[in-house]
GULUM-289165 format. One record per residue: residue in three letters; x, y, z of N, C-alpha, C in turn. Coordinates in steps of 0.02 Angstrom, whole numbers, padded with zeros to 5 digits, always signed. Each point is the difference from the previous one (the first is absolute). Example, Ala and Ser with C-alpha at 12.3 -4.5 7.8 and 13.67 -1.06 7.14 Angstrom:
REM GULUM-289165
ALA+00660-00284+00390-00045+00059+00000+00045+00060+00000
SER-00018+00053-00036+00042+00059+00003-00039+00055+00037
//
This chain:
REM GULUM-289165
UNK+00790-01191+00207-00059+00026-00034-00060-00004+00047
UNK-00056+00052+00006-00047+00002+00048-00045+00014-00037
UNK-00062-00022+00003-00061+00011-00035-00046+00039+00034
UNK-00027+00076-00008-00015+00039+00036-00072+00019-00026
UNK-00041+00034+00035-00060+00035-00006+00000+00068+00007
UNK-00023+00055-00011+00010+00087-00007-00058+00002-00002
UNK-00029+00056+00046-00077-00006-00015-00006+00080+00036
UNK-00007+00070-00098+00015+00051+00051-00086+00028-00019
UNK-00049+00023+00044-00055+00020+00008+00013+00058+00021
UNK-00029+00076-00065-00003+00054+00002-00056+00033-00018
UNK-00007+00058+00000-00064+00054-00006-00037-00038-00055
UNK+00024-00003-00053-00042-00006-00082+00019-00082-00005
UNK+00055-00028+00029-00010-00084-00026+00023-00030+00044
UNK+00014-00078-00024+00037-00040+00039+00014-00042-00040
UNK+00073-00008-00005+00046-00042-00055+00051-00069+00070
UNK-00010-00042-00047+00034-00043+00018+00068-00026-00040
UNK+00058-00025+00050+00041-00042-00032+00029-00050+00029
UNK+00010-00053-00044+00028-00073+00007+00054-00005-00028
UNK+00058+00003+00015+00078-00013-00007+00058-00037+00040
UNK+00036-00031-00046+00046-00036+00043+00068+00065+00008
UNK+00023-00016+00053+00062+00063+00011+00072-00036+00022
UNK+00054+00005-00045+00077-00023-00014+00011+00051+00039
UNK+00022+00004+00079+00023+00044+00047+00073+00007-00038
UNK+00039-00063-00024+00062+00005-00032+00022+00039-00033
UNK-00054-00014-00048+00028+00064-00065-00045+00049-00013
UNK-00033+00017+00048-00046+00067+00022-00047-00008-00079
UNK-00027-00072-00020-00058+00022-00051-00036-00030+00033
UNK-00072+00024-00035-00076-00003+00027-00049-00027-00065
UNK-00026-00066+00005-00018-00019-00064-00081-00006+00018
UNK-00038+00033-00047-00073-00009+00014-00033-00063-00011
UNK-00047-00003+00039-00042-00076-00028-00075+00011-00025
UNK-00002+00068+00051-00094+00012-00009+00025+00087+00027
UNK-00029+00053-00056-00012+00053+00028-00054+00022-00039
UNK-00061+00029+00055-00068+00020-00039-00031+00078+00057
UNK-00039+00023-00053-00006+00062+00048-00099+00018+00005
UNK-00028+00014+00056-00074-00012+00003-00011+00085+00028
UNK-00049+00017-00049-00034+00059+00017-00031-00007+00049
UNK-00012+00036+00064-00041-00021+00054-00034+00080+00036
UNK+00042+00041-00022-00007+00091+00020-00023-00011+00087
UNK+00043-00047+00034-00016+00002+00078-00015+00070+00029
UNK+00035+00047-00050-00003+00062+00038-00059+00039-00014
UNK-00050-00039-00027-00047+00039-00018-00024+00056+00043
UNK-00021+00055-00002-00029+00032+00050+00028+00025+00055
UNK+00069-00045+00009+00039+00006+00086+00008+00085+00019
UNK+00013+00046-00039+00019+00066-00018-00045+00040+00029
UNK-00042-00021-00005-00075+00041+00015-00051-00032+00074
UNK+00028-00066+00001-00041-00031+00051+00042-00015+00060
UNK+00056-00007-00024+00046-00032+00066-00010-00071-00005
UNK-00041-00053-00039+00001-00056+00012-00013-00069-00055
UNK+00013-00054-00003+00010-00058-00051-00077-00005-00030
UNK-00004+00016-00076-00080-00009-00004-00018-00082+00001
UNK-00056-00029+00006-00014-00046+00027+00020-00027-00098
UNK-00030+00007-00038+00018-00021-00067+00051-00004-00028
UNK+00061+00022+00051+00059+00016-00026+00037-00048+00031
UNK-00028-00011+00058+00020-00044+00039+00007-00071-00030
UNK-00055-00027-00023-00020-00063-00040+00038+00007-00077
UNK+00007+00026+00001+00033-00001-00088+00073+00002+00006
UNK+00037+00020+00067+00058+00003+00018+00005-00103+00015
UNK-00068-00018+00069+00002-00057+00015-00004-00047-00067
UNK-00032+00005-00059-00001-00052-00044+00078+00001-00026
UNK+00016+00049-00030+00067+00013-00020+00019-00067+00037
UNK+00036+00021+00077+00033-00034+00042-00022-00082-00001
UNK-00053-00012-00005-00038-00073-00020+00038-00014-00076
UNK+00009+00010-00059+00032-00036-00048+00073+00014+00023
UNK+00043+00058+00049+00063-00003-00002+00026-00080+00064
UNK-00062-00010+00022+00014-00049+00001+00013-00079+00009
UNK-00048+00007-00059-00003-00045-00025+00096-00016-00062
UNK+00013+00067-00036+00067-00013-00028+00048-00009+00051
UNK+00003+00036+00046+00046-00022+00064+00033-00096+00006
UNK-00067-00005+00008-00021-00097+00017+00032-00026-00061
UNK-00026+00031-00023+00019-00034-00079+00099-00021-00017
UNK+00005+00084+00016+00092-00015-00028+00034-00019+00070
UNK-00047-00017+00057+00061-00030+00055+00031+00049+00024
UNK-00010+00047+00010+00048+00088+00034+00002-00049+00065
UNK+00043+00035+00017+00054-00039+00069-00024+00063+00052
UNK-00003+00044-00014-00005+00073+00036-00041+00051-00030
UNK-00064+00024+00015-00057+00049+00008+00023+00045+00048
UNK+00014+00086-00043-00012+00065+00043-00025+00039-00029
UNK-00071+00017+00030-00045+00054-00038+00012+00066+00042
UNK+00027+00068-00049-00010+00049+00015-00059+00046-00031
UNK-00007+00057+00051-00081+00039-00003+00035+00075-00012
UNK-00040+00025-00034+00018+00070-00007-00037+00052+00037
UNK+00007+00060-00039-00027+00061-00003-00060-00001+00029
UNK-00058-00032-00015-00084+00010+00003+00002-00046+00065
UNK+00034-00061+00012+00000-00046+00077+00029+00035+00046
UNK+00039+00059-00005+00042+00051+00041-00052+00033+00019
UNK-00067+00021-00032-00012+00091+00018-00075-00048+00029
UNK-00017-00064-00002-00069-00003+00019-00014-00015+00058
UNK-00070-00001+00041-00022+00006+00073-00017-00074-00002
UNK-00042-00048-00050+00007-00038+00013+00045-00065-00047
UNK+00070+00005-00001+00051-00025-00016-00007-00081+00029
UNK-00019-00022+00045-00006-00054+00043-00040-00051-00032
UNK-00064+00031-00041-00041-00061-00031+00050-00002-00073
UNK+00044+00031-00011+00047-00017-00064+00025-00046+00035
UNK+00036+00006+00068+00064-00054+00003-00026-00044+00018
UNK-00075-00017+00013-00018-00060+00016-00016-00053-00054
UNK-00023+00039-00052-00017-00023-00068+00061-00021-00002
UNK+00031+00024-00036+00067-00033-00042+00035-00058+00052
UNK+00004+00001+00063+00034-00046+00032-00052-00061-00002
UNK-00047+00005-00003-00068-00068-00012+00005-00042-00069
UNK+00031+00065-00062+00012-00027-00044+00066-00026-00015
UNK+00042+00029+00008+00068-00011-00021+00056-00034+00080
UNK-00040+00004+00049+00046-00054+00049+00052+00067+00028
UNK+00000+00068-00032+00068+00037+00029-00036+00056+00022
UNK+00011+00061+00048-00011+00043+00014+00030+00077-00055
UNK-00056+00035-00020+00038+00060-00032+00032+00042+00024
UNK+00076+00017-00014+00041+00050+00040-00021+00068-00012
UNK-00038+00036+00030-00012+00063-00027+00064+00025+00009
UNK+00045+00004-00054+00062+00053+00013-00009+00049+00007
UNK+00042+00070+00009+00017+00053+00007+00042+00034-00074
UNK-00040+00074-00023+00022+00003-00059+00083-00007+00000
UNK+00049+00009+00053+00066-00011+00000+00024-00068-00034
UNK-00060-00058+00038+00053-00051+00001-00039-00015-00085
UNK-00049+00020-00056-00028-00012-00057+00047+00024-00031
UNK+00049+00063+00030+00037+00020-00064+00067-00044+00021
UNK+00017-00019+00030+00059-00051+00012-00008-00054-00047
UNK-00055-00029+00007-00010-00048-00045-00005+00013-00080
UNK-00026+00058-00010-00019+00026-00084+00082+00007-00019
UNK+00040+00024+00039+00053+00002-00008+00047-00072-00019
UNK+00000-00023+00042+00038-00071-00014-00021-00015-00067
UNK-00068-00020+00006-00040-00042-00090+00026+00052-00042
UNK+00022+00062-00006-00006+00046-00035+00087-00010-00043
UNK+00033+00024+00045+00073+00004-00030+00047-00072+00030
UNK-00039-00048+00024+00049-00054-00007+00033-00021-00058
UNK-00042-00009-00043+00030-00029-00066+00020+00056-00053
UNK+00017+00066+00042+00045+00069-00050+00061-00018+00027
UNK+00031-00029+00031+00038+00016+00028+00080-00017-00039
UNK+00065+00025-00007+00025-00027-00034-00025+00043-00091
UNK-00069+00035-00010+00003+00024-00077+00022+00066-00003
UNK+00054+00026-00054+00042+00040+00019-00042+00075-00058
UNK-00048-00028-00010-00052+00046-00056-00041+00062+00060
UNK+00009-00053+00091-00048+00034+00042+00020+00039+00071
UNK+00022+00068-00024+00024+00032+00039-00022-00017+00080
UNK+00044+00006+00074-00056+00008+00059+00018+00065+00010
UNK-00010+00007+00073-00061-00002+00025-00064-00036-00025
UNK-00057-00044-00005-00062-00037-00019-00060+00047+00039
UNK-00040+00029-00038-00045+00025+00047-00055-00048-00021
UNK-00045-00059+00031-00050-00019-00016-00068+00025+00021
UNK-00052+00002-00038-00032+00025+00033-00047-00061-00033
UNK-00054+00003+00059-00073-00041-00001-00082+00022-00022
UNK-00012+00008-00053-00040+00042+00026-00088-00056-00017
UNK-00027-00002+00057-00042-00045+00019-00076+00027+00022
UNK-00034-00025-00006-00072+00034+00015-00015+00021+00032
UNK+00029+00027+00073-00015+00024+00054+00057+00053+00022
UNK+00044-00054-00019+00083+00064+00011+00054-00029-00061
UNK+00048+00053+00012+00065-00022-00023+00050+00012+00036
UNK+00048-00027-00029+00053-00022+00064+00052+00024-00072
UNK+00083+00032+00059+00034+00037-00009+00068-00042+00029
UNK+00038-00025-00048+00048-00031+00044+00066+00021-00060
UNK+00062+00027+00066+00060+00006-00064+00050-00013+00047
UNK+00046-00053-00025+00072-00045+00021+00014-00017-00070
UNK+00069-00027+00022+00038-00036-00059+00005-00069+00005
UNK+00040-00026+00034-00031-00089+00018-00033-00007+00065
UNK-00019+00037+00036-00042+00021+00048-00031+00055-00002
UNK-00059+00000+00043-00041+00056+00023+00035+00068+00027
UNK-00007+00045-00027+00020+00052+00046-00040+00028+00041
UNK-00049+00043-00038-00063+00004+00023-00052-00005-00026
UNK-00077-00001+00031-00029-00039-00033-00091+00056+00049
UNK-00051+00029-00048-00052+00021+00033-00047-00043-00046
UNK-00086+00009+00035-00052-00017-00030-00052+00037-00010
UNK-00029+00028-00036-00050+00078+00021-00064-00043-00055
UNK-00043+00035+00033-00071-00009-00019-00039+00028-00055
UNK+00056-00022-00051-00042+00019-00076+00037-00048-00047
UNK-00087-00031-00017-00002-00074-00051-00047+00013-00055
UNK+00010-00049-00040-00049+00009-00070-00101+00009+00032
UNK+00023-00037+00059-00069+00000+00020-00043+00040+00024
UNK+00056+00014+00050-00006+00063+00076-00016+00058-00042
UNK+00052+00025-00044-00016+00067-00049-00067-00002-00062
UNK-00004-00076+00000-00088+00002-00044-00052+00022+00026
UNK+00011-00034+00064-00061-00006+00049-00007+00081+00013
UNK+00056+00026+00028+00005+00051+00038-00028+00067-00059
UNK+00044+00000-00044-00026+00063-00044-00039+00005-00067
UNK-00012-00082-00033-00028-00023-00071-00054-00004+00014
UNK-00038-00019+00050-00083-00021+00008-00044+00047+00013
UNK-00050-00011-00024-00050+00050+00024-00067-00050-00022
UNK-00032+00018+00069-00069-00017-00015-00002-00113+00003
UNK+00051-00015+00004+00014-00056+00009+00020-00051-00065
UNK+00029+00057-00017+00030-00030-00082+00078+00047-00024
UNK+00026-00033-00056+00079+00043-00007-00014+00053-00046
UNK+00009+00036-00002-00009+00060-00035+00028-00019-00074
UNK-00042+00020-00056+00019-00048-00080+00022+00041-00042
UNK+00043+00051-00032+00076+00003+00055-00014+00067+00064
UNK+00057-00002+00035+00000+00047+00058-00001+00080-00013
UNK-00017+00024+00051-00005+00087-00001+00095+00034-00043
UNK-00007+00051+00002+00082+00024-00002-00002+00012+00091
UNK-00053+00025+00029+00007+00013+00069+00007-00068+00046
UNK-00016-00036-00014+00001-00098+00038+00064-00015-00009
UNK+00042+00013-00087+00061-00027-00003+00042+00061+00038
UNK-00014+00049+00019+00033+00035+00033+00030-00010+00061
UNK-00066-00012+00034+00000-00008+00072+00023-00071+00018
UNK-00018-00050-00043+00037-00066-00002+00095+00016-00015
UNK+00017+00058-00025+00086+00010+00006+00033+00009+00040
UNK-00053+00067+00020+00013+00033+00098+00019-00044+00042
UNK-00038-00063+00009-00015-00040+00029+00045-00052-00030
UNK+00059-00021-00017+00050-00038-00034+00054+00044+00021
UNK-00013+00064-00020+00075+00024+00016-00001+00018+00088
UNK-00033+00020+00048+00002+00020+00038+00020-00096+00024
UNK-00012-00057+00003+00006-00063+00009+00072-00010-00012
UNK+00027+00040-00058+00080+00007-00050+00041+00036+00068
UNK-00019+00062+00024+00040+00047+00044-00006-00057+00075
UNK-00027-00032+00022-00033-00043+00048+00061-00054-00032
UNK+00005-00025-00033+00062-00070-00011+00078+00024-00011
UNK+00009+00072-00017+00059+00014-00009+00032+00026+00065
UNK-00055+00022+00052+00038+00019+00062+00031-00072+00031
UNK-00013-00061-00027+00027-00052+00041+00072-00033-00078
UNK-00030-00004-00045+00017-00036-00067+00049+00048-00049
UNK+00049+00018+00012+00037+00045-00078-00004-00022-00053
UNK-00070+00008-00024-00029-00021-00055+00044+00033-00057
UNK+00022+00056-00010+00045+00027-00049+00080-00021+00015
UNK+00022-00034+00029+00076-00043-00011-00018-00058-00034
UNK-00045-00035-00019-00010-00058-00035+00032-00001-00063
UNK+00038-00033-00035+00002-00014-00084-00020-00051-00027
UNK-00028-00025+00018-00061-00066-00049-00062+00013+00054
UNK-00038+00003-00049-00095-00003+00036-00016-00075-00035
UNK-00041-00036+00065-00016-00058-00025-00064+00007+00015
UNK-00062-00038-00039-00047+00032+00025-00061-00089-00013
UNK-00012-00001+00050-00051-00068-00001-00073+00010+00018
UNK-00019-00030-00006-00088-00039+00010-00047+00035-00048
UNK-00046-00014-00010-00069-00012-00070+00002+00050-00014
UNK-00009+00075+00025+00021+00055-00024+00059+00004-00046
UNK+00041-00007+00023+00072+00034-00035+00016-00060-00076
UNK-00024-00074+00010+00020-00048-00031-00073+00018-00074
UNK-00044+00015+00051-00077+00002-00077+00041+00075-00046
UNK+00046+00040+00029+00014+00059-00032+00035-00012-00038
UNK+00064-00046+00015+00048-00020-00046-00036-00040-00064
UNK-00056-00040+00015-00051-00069-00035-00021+00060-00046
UNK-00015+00051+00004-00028+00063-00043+00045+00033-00034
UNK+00055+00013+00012+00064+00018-00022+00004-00018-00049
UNK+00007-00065+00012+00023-00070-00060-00034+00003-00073
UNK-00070+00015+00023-00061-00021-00028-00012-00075-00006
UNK+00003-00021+00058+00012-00091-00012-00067-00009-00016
UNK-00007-00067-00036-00057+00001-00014-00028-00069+00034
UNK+00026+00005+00051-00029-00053+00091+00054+00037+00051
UNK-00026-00004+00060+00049-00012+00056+00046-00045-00005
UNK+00065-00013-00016+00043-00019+00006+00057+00018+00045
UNK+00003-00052+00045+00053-00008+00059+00045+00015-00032
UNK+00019-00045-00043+00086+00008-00016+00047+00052-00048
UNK-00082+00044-00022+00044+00070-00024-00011+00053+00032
UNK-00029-00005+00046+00000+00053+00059+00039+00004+00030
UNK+00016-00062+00065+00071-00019+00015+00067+00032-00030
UNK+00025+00064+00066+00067+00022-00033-00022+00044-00079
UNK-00054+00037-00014-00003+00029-00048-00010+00098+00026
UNK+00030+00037-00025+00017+00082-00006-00074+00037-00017
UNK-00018+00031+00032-00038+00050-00020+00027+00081+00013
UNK+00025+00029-00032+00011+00070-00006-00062+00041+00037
UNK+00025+00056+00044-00034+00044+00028-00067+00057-00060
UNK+00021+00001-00070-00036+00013-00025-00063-00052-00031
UNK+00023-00053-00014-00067-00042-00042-00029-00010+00092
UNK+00018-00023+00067-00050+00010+00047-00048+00066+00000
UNK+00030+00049-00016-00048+00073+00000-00033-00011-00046
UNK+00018-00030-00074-00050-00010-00058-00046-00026+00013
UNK+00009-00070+00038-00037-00034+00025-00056+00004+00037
UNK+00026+00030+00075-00036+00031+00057-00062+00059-00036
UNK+00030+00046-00059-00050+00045-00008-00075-00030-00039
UNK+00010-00049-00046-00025-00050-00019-00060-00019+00030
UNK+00043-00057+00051-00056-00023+00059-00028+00040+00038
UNK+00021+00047+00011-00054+00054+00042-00059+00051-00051
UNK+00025-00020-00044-00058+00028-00068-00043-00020-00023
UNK+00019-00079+00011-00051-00057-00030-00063-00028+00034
UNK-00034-00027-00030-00053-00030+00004+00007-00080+00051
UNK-00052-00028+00043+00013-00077+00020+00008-00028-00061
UNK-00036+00026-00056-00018-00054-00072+00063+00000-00015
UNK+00032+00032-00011+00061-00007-00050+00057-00013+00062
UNK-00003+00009+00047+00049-00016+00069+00003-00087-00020
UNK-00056-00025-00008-00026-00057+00020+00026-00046-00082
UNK+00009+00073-00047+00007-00045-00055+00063-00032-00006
UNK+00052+00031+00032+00056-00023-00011+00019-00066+00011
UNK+00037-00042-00044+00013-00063+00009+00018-00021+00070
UNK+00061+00042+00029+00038-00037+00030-00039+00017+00070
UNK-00041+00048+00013-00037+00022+00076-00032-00071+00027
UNK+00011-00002+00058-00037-00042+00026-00060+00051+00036
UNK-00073-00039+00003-00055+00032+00004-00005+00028+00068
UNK+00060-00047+00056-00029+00053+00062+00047+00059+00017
UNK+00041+00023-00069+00047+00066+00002-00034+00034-00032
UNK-00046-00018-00029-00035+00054-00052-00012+00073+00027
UNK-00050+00014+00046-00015+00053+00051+00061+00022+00047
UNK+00048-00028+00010+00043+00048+00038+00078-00001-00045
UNK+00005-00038-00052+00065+00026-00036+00020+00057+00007
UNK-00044+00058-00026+00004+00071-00008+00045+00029+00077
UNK-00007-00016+00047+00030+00022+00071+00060-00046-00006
UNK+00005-00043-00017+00050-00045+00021+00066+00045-00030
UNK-00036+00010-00083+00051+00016-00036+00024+00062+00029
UNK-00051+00046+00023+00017+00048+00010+00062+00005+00069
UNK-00022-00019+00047+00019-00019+00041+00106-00011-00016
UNK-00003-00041-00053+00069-00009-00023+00016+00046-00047
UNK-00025+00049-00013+00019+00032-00052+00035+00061+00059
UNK-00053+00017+00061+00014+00059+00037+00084-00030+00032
UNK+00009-00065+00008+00078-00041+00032+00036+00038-00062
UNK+00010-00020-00045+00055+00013-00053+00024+00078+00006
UNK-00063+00036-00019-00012+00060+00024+00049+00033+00026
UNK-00015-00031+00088+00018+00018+00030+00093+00003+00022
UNK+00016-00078-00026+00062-00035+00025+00020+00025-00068
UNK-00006+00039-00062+00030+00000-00073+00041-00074-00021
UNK-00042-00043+00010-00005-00064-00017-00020+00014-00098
UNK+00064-00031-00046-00033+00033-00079-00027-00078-00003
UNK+00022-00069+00038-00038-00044-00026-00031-00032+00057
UNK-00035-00042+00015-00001-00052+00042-00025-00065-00030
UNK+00075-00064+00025+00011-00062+00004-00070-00037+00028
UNK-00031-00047-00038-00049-00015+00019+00009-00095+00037
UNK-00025+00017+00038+00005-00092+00051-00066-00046+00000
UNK-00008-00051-00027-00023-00058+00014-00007-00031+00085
UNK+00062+00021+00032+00035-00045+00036-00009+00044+00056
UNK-00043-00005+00065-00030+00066+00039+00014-00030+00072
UNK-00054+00026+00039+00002-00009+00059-00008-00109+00023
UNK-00061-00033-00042+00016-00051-00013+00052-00033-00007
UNK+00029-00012-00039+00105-00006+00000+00013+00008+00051
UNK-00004+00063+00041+00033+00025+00077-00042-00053+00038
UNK-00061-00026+00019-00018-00039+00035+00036-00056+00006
UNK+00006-00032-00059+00013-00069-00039+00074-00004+00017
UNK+00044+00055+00007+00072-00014+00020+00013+00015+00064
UNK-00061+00036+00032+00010+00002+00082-00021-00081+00045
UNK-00036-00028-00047-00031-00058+00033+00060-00059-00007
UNK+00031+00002-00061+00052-00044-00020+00081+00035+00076
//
């Protein structure tokens, strides 16, 4: 048994996890998993670079993660960086921060090696259920990019393209320095163009249409299912492994792109820093299904984090 640290820092957050890992019997038991709005990527889209406020709200984050670190005794700390630490000029005062705080250097991965990992956390624990056809196509879809990965107990192949709940807010929802309350028909347009042309861009590497189970992870895809439900909180453990049909996502998606922040915001289960870019996120997964004639997608708890947490073990 190994007591591990996961520490994955992306466009819109940075979630941590604390787990011990039974290499034996391939389970992964949590001790501490929490997730911190930080939108590092604020701005990166438009500026090329880490805003200085984004910076610090990423650094406090990293100041209580760890402090829980210390706390449960992790034997082993590996923080991975995403999307927004990939595309910036000055990336360097990030990795200096976090290594001042946390004692480790941030791996800026490569979207390849993010979907390797989304992969592992993703269908380790399908494995063996005879309800889940493969091919596995997982997909990521994260504030800056999403990631495209389809194997059966391995990777086959695997792309990362540059459209996230965030990237597509920033890029086609704003105007004037605010989100549009709800969007144009011409904004949600050009925000599709711009998804599917990203779609033709992942399938020249990814046979996104041989897949038979779509699995689909992170705050996007999991707040859609939380809406699905109509839960009345975010709840981990009925999200986890729960079906959303290709039509209630379109019900959904048309919804959030109709609505108001007020009533975005009313929903129980939203957390407040998805409020403003749900609408892309969803969309975003609605154009995957779409595309792959995916009628449901399998929803995961268990993401690129997991993949850290069993690469470190």
């Amino acid at each position: 048994m190994t007591r591990v640290a996961a520490v994955d820092c992306g466009t819109n957050s940075i979630r941590l996890l604390v787990a011990d890992v039974d290499r034996a019997t391939s389970e992964l038991t949590d001790l501490d998993r929490r997730m911190t709005i930080v939108r590092l990527g604020q701005g990166v889209d438009r500026t090329g670079r880490l805003a200085p406020e984004a910076l610090e709200r990423t650094f406090a984050a990293c100041r209580e993660y760890a402090e829980v670190v210390k706390e449960h005794g992790a034997e082993r700390l590996r923080f991975v960086a995403t999307s927004a630490s990939r595309d910036a000029e000055n990336r360097d005062d990030f990795v200096r921060g976090v290594l001042d705080i946390l004692g480790v250097e941030p791996e800026v991965i490569s979207g390849d090696q993010e979907a390797e990992f989304s992969f592992t956390g993703a269908t380790k624990e399908l494995a063996g259920r005879a309800d889940l056809d493969k091919p596995y196509l997982v997909v990521d879809i994260g504030g800056g990019s999403t990631e495209f990965v389809v194997g059966d107990d391995h990777v086959r192949a695997a792309r990362s393209v540059d459209v996230g709940c965030v990237r597509m807010t920033e890029r086609h929802l704003v105007r004037d320095g605010a989100v549009t309350d709800p969007p144009t028909a011409e904004q949600v347009a050009a925000m599709r163009a711009d998804i599917e042309a990203a779609l033709d861009l992942a399938e020249r590497t990814v046979p996104l249409r041989e897949a038979r189970t779509l699995v689909g992870l992170a705050g996007s895809v999991t707040t859609v299912s939380a809406i699905a439900q109509e839960l009345p909180e975010y709840d981990s453990a009925a999200i986890h492994h729960s079906r959303v049909s290709r039509a209630r996502v379109r019900e959904i998606t048309d919804w959030l792109l109709a609505s108001t922040h007020a009533e975005r915001a009313a929903v129980p289960s939203m957390h407040p820093g998805r409020v403003d870019v749900i609408a892309a996120g969803s969309l975003v997964l609605l154009a995957i299904m779409e595309r792959t004639g995916a009628e449901e997608v399998v929803v995961s708890e268990h993401d690129i984090l997991d993949g850290i947490a069993w690469s470190i073990a």
